[in-house]
N, C-alpha and C positions, 0 to 999 in steps of 0.2 A: 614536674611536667608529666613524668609516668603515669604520675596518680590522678594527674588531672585528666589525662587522656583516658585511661580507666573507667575515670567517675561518668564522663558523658559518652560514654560508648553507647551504653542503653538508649539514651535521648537520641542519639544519634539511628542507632536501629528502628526506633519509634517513628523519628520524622520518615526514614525512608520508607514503613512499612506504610505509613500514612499516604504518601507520594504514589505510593503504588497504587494503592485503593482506590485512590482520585481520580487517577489518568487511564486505568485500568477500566474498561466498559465493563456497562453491570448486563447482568447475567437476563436476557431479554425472557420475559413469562411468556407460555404459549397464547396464542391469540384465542378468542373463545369464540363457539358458534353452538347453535342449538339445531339437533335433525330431530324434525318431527315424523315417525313413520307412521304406515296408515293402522297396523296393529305391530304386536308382538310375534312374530311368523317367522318358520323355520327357513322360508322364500328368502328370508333379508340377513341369511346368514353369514355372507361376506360384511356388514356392518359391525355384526356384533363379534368378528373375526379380526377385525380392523380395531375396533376396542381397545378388546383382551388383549393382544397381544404388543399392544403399543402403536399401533403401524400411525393412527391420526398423529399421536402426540410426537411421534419421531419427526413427523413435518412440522411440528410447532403447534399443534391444533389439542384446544382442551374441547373436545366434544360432548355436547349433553347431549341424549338422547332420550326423545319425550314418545310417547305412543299417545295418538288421536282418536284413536277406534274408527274411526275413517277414513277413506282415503282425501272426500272433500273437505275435510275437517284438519288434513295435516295441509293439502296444500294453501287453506286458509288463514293456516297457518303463518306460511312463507309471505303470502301477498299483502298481512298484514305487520309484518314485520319482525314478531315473536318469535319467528323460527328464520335461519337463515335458510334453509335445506330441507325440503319432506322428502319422503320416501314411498312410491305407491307406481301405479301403473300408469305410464305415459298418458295414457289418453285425458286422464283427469287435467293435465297442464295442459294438452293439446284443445280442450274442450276449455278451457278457460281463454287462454290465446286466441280464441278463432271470437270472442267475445271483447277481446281488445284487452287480455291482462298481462301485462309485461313479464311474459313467466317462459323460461326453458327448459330445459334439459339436461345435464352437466355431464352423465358416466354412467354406465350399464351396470344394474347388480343386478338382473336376473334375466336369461336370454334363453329360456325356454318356455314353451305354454306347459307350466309347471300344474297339469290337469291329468287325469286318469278315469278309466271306464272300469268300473269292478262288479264282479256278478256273482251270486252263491253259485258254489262250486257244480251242481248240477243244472245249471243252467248253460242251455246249446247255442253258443255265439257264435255264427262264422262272419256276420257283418252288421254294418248301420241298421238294416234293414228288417233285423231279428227283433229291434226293440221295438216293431209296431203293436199296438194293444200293449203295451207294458207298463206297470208303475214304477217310478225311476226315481228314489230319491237325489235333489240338486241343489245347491246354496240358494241362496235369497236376493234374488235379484235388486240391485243389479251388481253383480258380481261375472269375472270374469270366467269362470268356471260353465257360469249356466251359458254366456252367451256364448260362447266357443262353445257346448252341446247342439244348442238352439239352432246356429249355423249350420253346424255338423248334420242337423237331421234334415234340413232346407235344401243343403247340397243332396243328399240322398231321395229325395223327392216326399221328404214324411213332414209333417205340420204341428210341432208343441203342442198346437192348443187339441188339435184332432187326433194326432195319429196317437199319444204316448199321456200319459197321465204323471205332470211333474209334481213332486211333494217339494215344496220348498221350504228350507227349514234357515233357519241363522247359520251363518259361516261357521265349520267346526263340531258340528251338531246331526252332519248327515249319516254317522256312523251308528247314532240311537234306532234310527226307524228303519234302516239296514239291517243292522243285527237281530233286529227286534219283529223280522220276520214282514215286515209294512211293504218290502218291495224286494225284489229278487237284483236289481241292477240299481246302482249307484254312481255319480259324480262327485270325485273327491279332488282334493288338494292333500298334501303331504301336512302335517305325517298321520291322517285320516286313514290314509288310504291302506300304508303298513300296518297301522291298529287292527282295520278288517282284514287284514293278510294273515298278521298271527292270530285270528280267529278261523282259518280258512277258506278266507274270499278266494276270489281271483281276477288277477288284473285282464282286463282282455284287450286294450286299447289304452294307449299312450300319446296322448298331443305334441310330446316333446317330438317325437318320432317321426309323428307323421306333420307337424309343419317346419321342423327342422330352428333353425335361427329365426328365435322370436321377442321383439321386445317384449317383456311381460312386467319387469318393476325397473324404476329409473331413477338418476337424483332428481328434484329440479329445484331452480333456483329462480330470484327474480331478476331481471337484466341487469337491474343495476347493481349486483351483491357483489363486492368487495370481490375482484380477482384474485388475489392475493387467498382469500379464505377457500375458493373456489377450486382454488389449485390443490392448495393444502388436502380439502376432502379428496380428488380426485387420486393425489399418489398415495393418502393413504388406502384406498379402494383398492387402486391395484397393488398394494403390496399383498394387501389384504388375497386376495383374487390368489396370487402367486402362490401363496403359501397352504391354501386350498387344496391344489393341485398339485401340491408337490408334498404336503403331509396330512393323507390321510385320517390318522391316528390323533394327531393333535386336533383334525378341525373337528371329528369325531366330535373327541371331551370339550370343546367348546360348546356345542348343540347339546350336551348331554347338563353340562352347568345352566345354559341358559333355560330349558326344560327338565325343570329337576323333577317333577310330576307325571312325567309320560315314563315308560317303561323304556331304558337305558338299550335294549336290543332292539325296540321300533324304530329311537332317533339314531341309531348306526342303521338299521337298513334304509329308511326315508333319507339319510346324510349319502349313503353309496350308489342309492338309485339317481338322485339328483344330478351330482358328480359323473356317474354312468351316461345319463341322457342327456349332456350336456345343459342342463338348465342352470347351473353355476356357470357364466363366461368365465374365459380364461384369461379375458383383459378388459378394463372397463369402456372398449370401441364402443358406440352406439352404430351401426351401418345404414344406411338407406333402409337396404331390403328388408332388414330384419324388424326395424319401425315401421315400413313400409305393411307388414304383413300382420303386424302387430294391430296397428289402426286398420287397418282395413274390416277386421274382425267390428271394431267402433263402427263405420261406416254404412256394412250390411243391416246392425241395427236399427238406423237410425241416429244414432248416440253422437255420430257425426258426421257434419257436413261434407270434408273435404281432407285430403291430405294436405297438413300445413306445409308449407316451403320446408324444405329441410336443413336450408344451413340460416335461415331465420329465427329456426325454433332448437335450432341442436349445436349449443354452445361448441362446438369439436375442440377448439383451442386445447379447452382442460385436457380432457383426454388423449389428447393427441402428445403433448408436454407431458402426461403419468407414464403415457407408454415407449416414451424415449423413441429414438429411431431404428429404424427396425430394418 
Protein backbone atom coordinates (compact mmCIF):
# COMPACT_ATOMS: atom_id res chain seq x y z
CA UNK A 1 0.00 0.00 0.00
CA UNK A 2 3.24 2.24 0.73
CA UNK A 3 4.34 1.84 -2.69
CA UNK A 4 1.10 2.31 -4.08
CA UNK A 5 0.74 5.47 -2.31
CA UNK A 6 4.20 6.47 -3.42
CA UNK A 7 3.62 5.64 -7.08
CA UNK A 8 0.50 8.18 -7.51
CA UNK A 9 1.87 10.90 -5.38
CA UNK A 10 3.08 12.61 -8.65
CA UNK A 11 -0.50 12.15 -10.44
CA UNK A 12 -1.78 13.31 -7.38
CA UNK A 13 0.52 16.67 -7.28
CA UNK A 14 -0.25 16.91 -11.10
CA UNK A 15 -4.06 16.92 -10.85
CA UNK A 16 -3.89 19.64 -8.01
CA UNK A 17 -1.36 21.63 -9.79
CA UNK A 18 -3.97 21.50 -12.76
CA UNK A 19 -6.96 22.43 -10.31
CA UNK A 20 -5.15 25.35 -9.45
CA UNK A 21 -4.42 26.66 -12.90
CA UNK A 22 -8.22 26.21 -13.81
CA UNK A 23 -9.90 27.89 -10.95
CA UNK A 24 -6.96 30.32 -10.65
CA UNK A 25 -7.88 33.75 -12.97
CA UNK A 26 -5.54 34.34 -15.64
CA UNK A 27 -3.44 37.19 -15.58
CA UNK A 28 -5.80 40.19 -17.38
CA UNK A 29 -3.38 41.97 -20.47
CA UNK A 30 -3.26 45.70 -20.40
CA UNK A 31 -6.03 47.33 -22.36
CA UNK A 32 -4.78 49.02 -25.41
CA UNK A 33 -5.35 52.69 -26.71
CA UNK A 34 -3.52 54.74 -29.39
CA UNK A 35 -2.63 58.94 -28.39
CA UNK A 36 -2.12 60.77 -31.38
CA UNK A 37 -0.14 63.88 -30.60
CA UNK A 38 0.06 66.89 -32.75
CA UNK A 39 3.96 66.68 -33.11
CA UNK A 40 6.92 65.34 -31.15
CA UNK A 41 7.38 68.54 -28.68
CA UNK A 42 9.25 69.05 -25.49
CA UNK A 43 5.52 70.85 -24.41
CA UNK A 44 4.15 67.10 -24.19
CA UNK A 45 6.74 66.10 -21.90
CA UNK A 46 4.50 64.68 -18.96
CA UNK A 47 3.40 61.90 -21.87
CA UNK A 48 6.55 60.76 -22.82
CA UNK A 49 7.18 60.79 -18.82
CA UNK A 50 4.14 58.64 -18.20
CA UNK A 51 5.73 56.29 -20.84
CA UNK A 52 9.12 55.69 -19.77
CA UNK A 53 8.42 55.27 -16.54
CA UNK A 54 5.62 52.86 -16.53
CA UNK A 55 2.96 55.17 -15.07
CA UNK A 56 0.16 54.25 -18.23
CA UNK A 57 0.97 50.53 -17.99
CA UNK A 58 0.77 50.50 -13.98
CA UNK A 59 -2.99 51.46 -14.74
CA UNK A 60 -3.38 48.57 -17.14
CA UNK A 61 -2.94 50.76 -20.28
CA UNK A 62 -0.62 49.60 -23.28
CA UNK A 63 -0.22 53.03 -24.82
CA UNK A 64 0.93 53.68 -28.54
CA UNK A 65 1.87 56.79 -29.23
CA UNK A 66 1.62 58.05 -33.01
CA UNK A 67 2.70 61.87 -33.94
CA UNK A 68 0.33 63.60 -36.79
CA UNK A 69 2.43 66.65 -37.46
CA UNK A 70 -0.85 68.40 -36.82
CA UNK A 71 -2.73 69.27 -34.42
CA UNK A 72 -5.98 68.94 -36.80
CA UNK A 73 -4.66 65.82 -38.11
CA UNK A 74 -4.25 64.20 -34.53
CA UNK A 75 -7.57 65.24 -33.55
CA UNK A 76 -8.92 63.58 -36.89
CA UNK A 77 -7.51 61.25 -35.72
CA UNK A 78 -9.76 60.56 -32.42
CA UNK A 79 -13.05 61.45 -34.38
CA UNK A 80 -12.41 58.93 -36.78
CA UNK A 81 -11.60 56.40 -34.58
CA UNK A 82 -7.84 55.36 -35.12
CA UNK A 83 -6.76 57.16 -32.15
CA UNK A 84 -8.61 56.91 -28.85
CA UNK A 85 -6.78 60.17 -27.56
CA UNK A 86 -4.73 63.24 -29.34
CA UNK A 87 -2.83 65.55 -27.91
CA UNK A 88 -2.66 69.31 -29.00
CA UNK A 89 -4.20 72.72 -27.90
CA UNK A 90 -7.77 72.73 -26.63
CA UNK A 91 -9.00 75.06 -29.04
CA UNK A 92 -8.68 72.48 -32.04
CA UNK A 93 -11.50 70.24 -30.07
CA UNK A 94 -13.23 73.37 -28.82
CA UNK A 95 -13.52 74.45 -32.68
CA UNK A 96 -14.56 71.19 -33.80
CA UNK A 97 -17.33 70.89 -31.01
CA UNK A 98 -18.84 74.24 -31.68
CA UNK A 99 -19.39 72.44 -35.38
CA UNK A 100 -21.30 69.61 -33.61
CA UNK A 101 -18.28 66.91 -33.07
CA UNK A 102 -18.75 64.69 -30.13
CA UNK A 103 -15.19 65.67 -28.91
CA UNK A 104 -13.91 66.72 -25.11
CA UNK A 105 -11.27 67.24 -23.19
CA UNK A 106 -10.03 64.69 -20.49
CA UNK A 107 -6.69 66.24 -18.41
CA UNK A 108 -4.27 69.01 -18.54
CA UNK A 109 -0.59 68.34 -19.96
CA UNK A 110 0.50 71.64 -20.36
CA UNK A 111 -0.90 74.84 -18.48
CA UNK A 112 1.15 77.52 -19.38
CA UNK A 113 1.36 79.86 -22.67
CA UNK A 114 4.58 77.82 -23.16
CA UNK A 115 5.79 81.22 -25.67
CA UNK A 116 8.88 83.57 -25.17
CA UNK A 117 10.04 87.02 -26.64
CA UNK A 118 13.96 87.00 -27.36
CA UNK A 119 16.16 89.80 -28.74
CA UNK A 120 20.00 90.00 -29.77
CA UNK A 121 21.66 90.83 -26.85
CA UNK A 122 22.14 94.65 -27.92
CA UNK A 123 18.93 95.31 -28.56
CA UNK A 124 16.84 98.09 -25.99
CA UNK A 125 13.56 96.37 -24.91
CA UNK A 126 11.71 97.99 -22.06
CA UNK A 127 8.20 97.21 -23.51
CA UNK A 128 5.50 95.93 -26.45
CA UNK A 129 5.90 99.16 -27.79
CA UNK A 130 9.93 99.00 -28.70
CA UNK A 131 8.96 96.30 -31.44
CA UNK A 132 7.38 99.12 -33.70
CA UNK A 133 9.26 99.23 -37.16
CA UNK A 134 10.78 95.84 -36.31
CA UNK A 135 11.42 92.45 -38.11
CA UNK A 136 10.38 89.78 -35.80
CA UNK A 137 10.91 86.35 -36.79
CA UNK A 138 7.29 84.00 -35.70
CA UNK A 139 6.04 80.36 -36.38
CA UNK A 140 3.58 79.93 -39.24
CA UNK A 141 0.55 80.61 -38.78
CA UNK A 142 -1.78 79.35 -37.46
CA UNK A 143 0.07 78.41 -34.56
CA UNK A 144 -0.27 79.35 -31.09
CA UNK A 145 2.90 81.34 -30.68
CA UNK A 146 2.16 84.02 -33.37
CA UNK A 147 -1.49 84.44 -32.23
CA UNK A 148 -0.71 85.18 -28.60
CA UNK A 149 2.14 87.78 -30.28
CA UNK A 150 -0.47 89.14 -32.58
CA UNK A 151 -2.82 89.76 -29.63
CA UNK A 152 -0.01 90.90 -27.48
CA UNK A 153 0.70 93.89 -30.04
CA UNK A 154 -3.36 94.68 -30.50
CA UNK A 155 -3.57 95.17 -26.76
CA UNK A 156 -0.61 97.47 -26.93
CA UNK A 157 -2.25 99.60 -29.64
CA UNK A 158 0.49 98.26 -32.61
CA UNK A 159 -1.17 96.36 -35.85
CA UNK A 160 0.99 92.87 -37.36
CA UNK A 161 0.18 93.84 -40.61
CA UNK A 162 1.35 97.82 -40.13
CA UNK A 163 3.37 98.40 -37.19
CA UNK A 164 5.94 95.24 -37.14
CA UNK A 165 7.20 93.07 -40.16
CA UNK A 166 6.60 89.24 -39.28
CA UNK A 167 8.93 86.50 -41.00
CA UNK A 168 6.88 83.49 -40.66
CA UNK A 169 8.84 80.45 -40.99
CA UNK A 170 7.62 76.52 -40.18
CA UNK A 171 7.37 75.71 -36.35
CA UNK A 172 11.02 75.02 -35.10
CA UNK A 173 12.71 76.82 -37.73
CA UNK A 174 12.61 80.34 -36.23
CA UNK A 175 16.05 80.05 -34.81
CA UNK A 176 17.74 80.07 -38.59
CA UNK A 177 16.72 83.52 -39.62
CA UNK A 178 17.39 84.89 -35.96
CA UNK A 179 20.73 83.74 -35.82
CA UNK A 180 21.32 84.51 -39.10
CA UNK A 181 21.12 88.04 -38.59
CA UNK A 182 17.28 88.46 -40.73
CA UNK A 183 15.72 90.00 -37.46
CA UNK A 184 16.95 91.33 -34.25
CA UNK A 185 13.56 90.02 -32.10
CA UNK A 186 12.12 86.66 -32.07
CA UNK A 187 9.02 84.36 -31.05
CA UNK A 188 9.94 81.11 -29.90
CA UNK A 189 8.61 77.86 -28.27
CA UNK A 190 11.15 75.71 -26.22
CA UNK A 191 13.63 74.40 -26.71
CA UNK A 192 14.24 77.20 -29.65
CA UNK A 193 14.41 79.57 -27.58
CA UNK A 194 17.35 78.03 -25.04
CA UNK A 195 19.31 77.13 -28.43
CA UNK A 196 19.31 81.12 -29.02
CA UNK A 197 20.23 81.59 -25.28
CA UNK A 198 23.41 79.41 -25.64
CA UNK A 199 24.16 81.58 -28.56
CA UNK A 200 23.60 84.78 -26.56
CA UNK A 201 20.11 85.87 -27.14
CA UNK A 202 18.07 87.06 -24.62
CA UNK A 203 14.81 86.44 -23.27
CA UNK A 204 12.95 89.68 -22.66
CA UNK A 205 9.24 88.44 -22.14
CA UNK A 206 7.68 85.41 -20.97
CA UNK A 207 3.75 84.36 -21.64
CA UNK A 208 3.99 82.01 -19.00
CA UNK A 209 4.40 84.93 -16.60
CA UNK A 210 2.53 87.34 -17.66
CA UNK A 211 -0.99 85.25 -18.24
CA UNK A 212 -0.16 83.06 -15.49
CA UNK A 213 -2.67 79.53 -15.73
CA UNK A 214 -3.25 78.77 -19.10
CA UNK A 215 -4.67 76.04 -21.04
CA UNK A 216 -2.16 75.64 -23.81
CA UNK A 217 -2.13 71.51 -24.65
CA UNK A 218 -4.96 68.91 -23.46
CA UNK A 219 -6.02 65.35 -23.92
CA UNK A 220 -9.11 64.99 -25.84
CA UNK A 221 -11.13 62.31 -26.38
CA UNK A 222 -14.57 61.49 -28.27
CA UNK A 223 -17.72 61.36 -25.87
CA UNK A 224 -18.17 58.06 -26.26
CA UNK A 225 -14.48 56.51 -25.50
CA UNK A 226 -14.61 53.87 -23.26
CA UNK A 227 -14.44 55.34 -19.59
CA UNK A 228 -12.64 52.72 -18.40
CA UNK A 229 -9.51 53.67 -20.98
CA UNK A 230 -10.34 57.29 -20.04
CA UNK A 231 -9.58 56.93 -16.60
CA UNK A 232 -6.48 54.71 -17.13
CA UNK A 233 -4.78 57.65 -19.35
CA UNK A 234 -5.84 60.27 -16.75
CA UNK A 235 -3.99 58.53 -13.47
CA UNK A 236 -1.26 57.66 -15.50
CA UNK A 237 -0.92 61.64 -16.34
CA UNK A 238 -0.93 62.42 -13.12
CA UNK A 239 1.33 60.08 -11.77
CA UNK A 240 3.23 61.20 -14.59
CA UNK A 241 2.75 65.06 -13.65
CA UNK A 242 3.92 64.06 -9.82
CA UNK A 243 7.08 62.70 -10.52
CA UNK A 244 8.01 65.82 -12.64
CA UNK A 245 7.97 67.83 -9.71
CA UNK A 246 9.24 65.81 -7.43
CA UNK A 247 12.54 64.50 -9.59
CA UNK A 248 14.04 66.74 -11.38
CA UNK A 249 17.01 64.92 -12.46
CA UNK A 250 15.11 61.87 -13.84
CA UNK A 251 12.54 64.05 -15.76
CA UNK A 252 15.79 65.95 -16.99
CA UNK A 253 17.12 62.31 -18.77
CA UNK A 254 13.79 61.58 -20.07
CA UNK A 255 13.84 64.89 -22.41
CA UNK A 256 17.35 64.20 -22.90
CA UNK A 257 16.51 60.40 -24.40
CA UNK A 258 13.54 61.55 -26.11
CA UNK A 259 15.80 64.42 -28.05
CA UNK A 260 18.85 62.80 -28.48
CA UNK A 261 19.90 65.37 -31.31
CA UNK A 262 19.53 68.62 -29.46
CA UNK A 263 22.47 69.57 -27.31
CA UNK A 264 21.96 67.73 -23.63
CA UNK A 265 22.62 71.40 -21.68
CA UNK A 266 19.52 73.20 -23.82
CA UNK A 267 17.10 70.28 -23.03
CA UNK A 268 17.98 70.68 -19.01
CA UNK A 269 17.75 74.46 -19.34
CA UNK A 270 14.32 74.40 -21.69
CA UNK A 271 13.28 71.22 -18.83
CA UNK A 272 14.01 73.83 -15.68
CA UNK A 273 12.60 76.83 -17.25
CA UNK A 274 9.31 75.16 -18.00
CA UNK A 275 9.15 73.49 -14.56
CA UNK A 276 10.26 77.14 -13.18
CA UNK A 277 7.24 79.04 -15.04
CA UNK A 278 4.83 76.73 -14.27
CA UNK A 279 3.88 75.57 -17.71
CA UNK A 280 4.18 71.75 -16.61
CA UNK A 281 0.80 71.66 -14.18
CA UNK A 282 1.14 70.01 -11.16
CA UNK A 283 -2.04 67.83 -11.56
CA UNK A 284 -3.89 67.08 -14.67
CA UNK A 285 -7.04 69.78 -13.18
CA UNK A 286 -8.27 71.48 -16.28
CA UNK A 287 -10.08 74.85 -14.39
CA UNK A 288 -12.59 77.25 -15.92
CA UNK A 289 -10.18 80.27 -15.76
CA UNK A 290 -7.32 78.82 -17.09
CA UNK A 291 -9.32 77.30 -20.42
CA UNK A 292 -11.31 80.27 -19.98
CA UNK A 293 -8.00 82.37 -20.94
CA UNK A 294 -6.75 79.96 -22.96
CA UNK A 295 -9.65 80.19 -25.75
CA UNK A 296 -10.18 83.60 -25.39
CA UNK A 297 -6.85 84.10 -27.04
CA UNK A 298 -9.03 81.69 -30.08
CA UNK A 299 -11.80 84.14 -29.78
CA UNK A 300 -9.89 87.65 -30.26
CA UNK A 301 -8.75 85.87 -33.50
CA UNK A 302 -11.63 85.08 -35.00
CA UNK A 303 -10.65 81.13 -34.68
CA UNK A 304 -13.62 81.25 -32.49
CA UNK A 305 -16.96 81.82 -31.87
CA UNK A 306 -17.86 81.42 -28.29
CA UNK A 307 -16.67 79.91 -25.26
CA UNK A 308 -17.96 76.33 -25.16
CA UNK A 309 -20.17 75.32 -21.94
CA UNK A 310 -17.58 74.07 -19.79
CA UNK A 311 -18.73 70.99 -18.06
CA UNK A 312 -20.22 70.12 -21.60
CA UNK A 313 -16.92 70.16 -23.25
CA UNK A 314 -14.57 69.33 -20.06
CA UNK A 315 -15.01 65.68 -19.16
CA UNK A 316 -13.79 66.68 -15.18
CA UNK A 317 -14.96 63.21 -13.95
CA UNK A 318 -11.31 61.77 -15.14
CA UNK A 319 -9.54 64.00 -13.57
CA UNK A 320 -11.07 64.72 -10.77
CA UNK A 321 -10.91 60.41 -10.01
CA UNK A 322 -6.56 60.96 -11.03
CA UNK A 323 -6.34 63.53 -8.51
CA UNK A 324 -8.09 61.60 -5.57
CA UNK A 325 -9.54 63.83 -2.84
CA UNK A 326 -7.74 66.54 -1.74
Amino acid sequence: MAGLRKALRPLCLGLVALALALTAPAQAENAKAVISQAFQSMLYLPLYVGIDQGFFADEGLDLTKETAGAPSTALAAVLSGSAQFSLHGPEWAAIAASKGAPVEIIANVVNGAAVWIATTPDFPFTGIKDLKGQTIVTGQMPTTSTSLFIKLLKENGLDAQKDVNLIQVPLGSEIGPFLAGQAKVAVMYEPGLDQAVAKGMKVVLGFPKLYGAYEFSAIAARKDVDPALAQKMANGLEAALHFMHSDFVGTIAIAQKEFPTLDPAVVAAAVQRMIAENVYPESVEITPAALKIGLDTQIALGNLAAQPDFDGFVASRFFKTAMGPK
